[in-house]
C-alpha positions as CSV (number, residue, x, y, z in Angstrom):
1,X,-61.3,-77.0,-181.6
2,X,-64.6,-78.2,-182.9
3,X,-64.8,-79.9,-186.4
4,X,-64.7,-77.9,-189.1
5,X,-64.4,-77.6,-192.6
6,X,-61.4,-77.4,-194.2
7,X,-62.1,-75.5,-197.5
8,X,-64.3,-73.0,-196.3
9,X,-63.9,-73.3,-192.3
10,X,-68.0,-74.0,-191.6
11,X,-68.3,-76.2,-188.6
12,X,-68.9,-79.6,-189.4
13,X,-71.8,-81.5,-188.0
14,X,-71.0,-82.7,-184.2
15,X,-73.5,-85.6,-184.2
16,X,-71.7,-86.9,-187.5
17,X,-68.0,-86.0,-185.8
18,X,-69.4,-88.1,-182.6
19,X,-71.8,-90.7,-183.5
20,X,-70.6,-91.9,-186.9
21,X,-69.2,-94.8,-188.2
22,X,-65.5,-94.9,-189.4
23,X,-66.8,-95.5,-193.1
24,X,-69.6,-92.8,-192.9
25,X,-68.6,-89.7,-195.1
26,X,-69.8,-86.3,-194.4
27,X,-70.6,-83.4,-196.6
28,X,-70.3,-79.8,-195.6
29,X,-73.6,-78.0,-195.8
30,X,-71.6,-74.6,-197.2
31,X,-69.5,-75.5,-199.9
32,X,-70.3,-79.4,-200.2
33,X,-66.6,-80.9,-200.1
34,X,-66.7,-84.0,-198.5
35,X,-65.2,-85.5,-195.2
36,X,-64.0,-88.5,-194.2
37,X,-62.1,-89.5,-191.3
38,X,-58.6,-90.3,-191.0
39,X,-56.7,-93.9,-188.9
40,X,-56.2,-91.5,-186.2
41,X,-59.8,-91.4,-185.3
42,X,-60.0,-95.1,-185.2
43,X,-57.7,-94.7,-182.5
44,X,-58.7,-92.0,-180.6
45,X,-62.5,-93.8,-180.7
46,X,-60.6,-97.2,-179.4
47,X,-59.4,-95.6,-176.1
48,X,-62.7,-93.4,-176.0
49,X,-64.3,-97.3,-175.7
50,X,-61.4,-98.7,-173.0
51,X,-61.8,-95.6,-170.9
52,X,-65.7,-96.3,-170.6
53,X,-65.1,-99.5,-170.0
54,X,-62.2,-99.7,-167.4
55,X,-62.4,-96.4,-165.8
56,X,-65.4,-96.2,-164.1
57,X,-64.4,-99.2,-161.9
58,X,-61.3,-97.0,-160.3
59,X,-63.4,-94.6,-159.4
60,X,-65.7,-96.9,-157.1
61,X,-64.2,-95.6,-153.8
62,X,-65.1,-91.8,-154.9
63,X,-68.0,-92.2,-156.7
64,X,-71.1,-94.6,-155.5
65,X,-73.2,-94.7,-158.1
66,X,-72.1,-96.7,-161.3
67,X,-74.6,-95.0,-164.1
68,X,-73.4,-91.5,-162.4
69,X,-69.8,-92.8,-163.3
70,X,-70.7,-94.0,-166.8
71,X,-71.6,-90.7,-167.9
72,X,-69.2,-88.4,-166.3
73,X,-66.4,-90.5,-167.8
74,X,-68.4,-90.8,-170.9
75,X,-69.7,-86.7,-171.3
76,X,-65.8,-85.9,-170.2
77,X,-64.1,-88.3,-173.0
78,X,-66.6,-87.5,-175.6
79,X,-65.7,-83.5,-174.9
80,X,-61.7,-84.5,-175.2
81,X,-63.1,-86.6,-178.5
82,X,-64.9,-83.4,-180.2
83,X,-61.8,-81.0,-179.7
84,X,-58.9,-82.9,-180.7
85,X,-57.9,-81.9,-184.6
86,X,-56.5,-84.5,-187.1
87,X,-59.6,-86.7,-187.5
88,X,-60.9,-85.8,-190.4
89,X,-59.6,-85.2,-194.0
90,X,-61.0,-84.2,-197.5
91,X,-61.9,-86.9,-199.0
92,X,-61.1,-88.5,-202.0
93,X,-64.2,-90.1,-203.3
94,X,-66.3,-87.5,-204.6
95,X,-69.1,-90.7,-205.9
96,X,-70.9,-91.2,-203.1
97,X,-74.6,-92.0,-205.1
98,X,-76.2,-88.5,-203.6
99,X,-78.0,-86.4,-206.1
């Protein structure tokens, strides 16, 4: 289940849901309510980072290249990352200085 809007179900933008900082607040391009995300994500981002980090090495007898484990470990926990619902919420804030 990709991100997606929770007042007027538009999907959400995936590079924000990916690449964005815990504080960073999104804004739906359909019916402007804005997003935020929720503890849970700082979680789920916290053993996205450990599995990078100490995977990889386990799979040294299967796979020989290191970058070519980096990145299937990476592309496969960033894909778990994007579908798993509950890390975003409606925010609160509506003041966030855009005009």
């Amino acid at each position: 289940m990709f991100p997606k809007c929770f007042n007027c179900s538009n999907n959400l933008s995936l590079s924000w849901f990916l690449s964005a900082f815990m504080w960073t607040e999104h804004r739906c391009v359909k019916c402007s309510e804005l997003h935020e995300f929720t503890n849970l994500r700082r979680l789920y981002s916290g053993l996205i980072v450990a599995g990078i980090l100490f995977v990889p090495p386990l799979l040294e007898g299967v796979i020989a290249s290191q970058g070519i484990r980096i990145v299937l470990i990476a592309s496969l926990l960033f894909t778990l990352l994007s579908i798993i619902p509950g890390q975003h919420k409606l925010s609160s804030n509506e003041d966030v200085g855009v005009k």
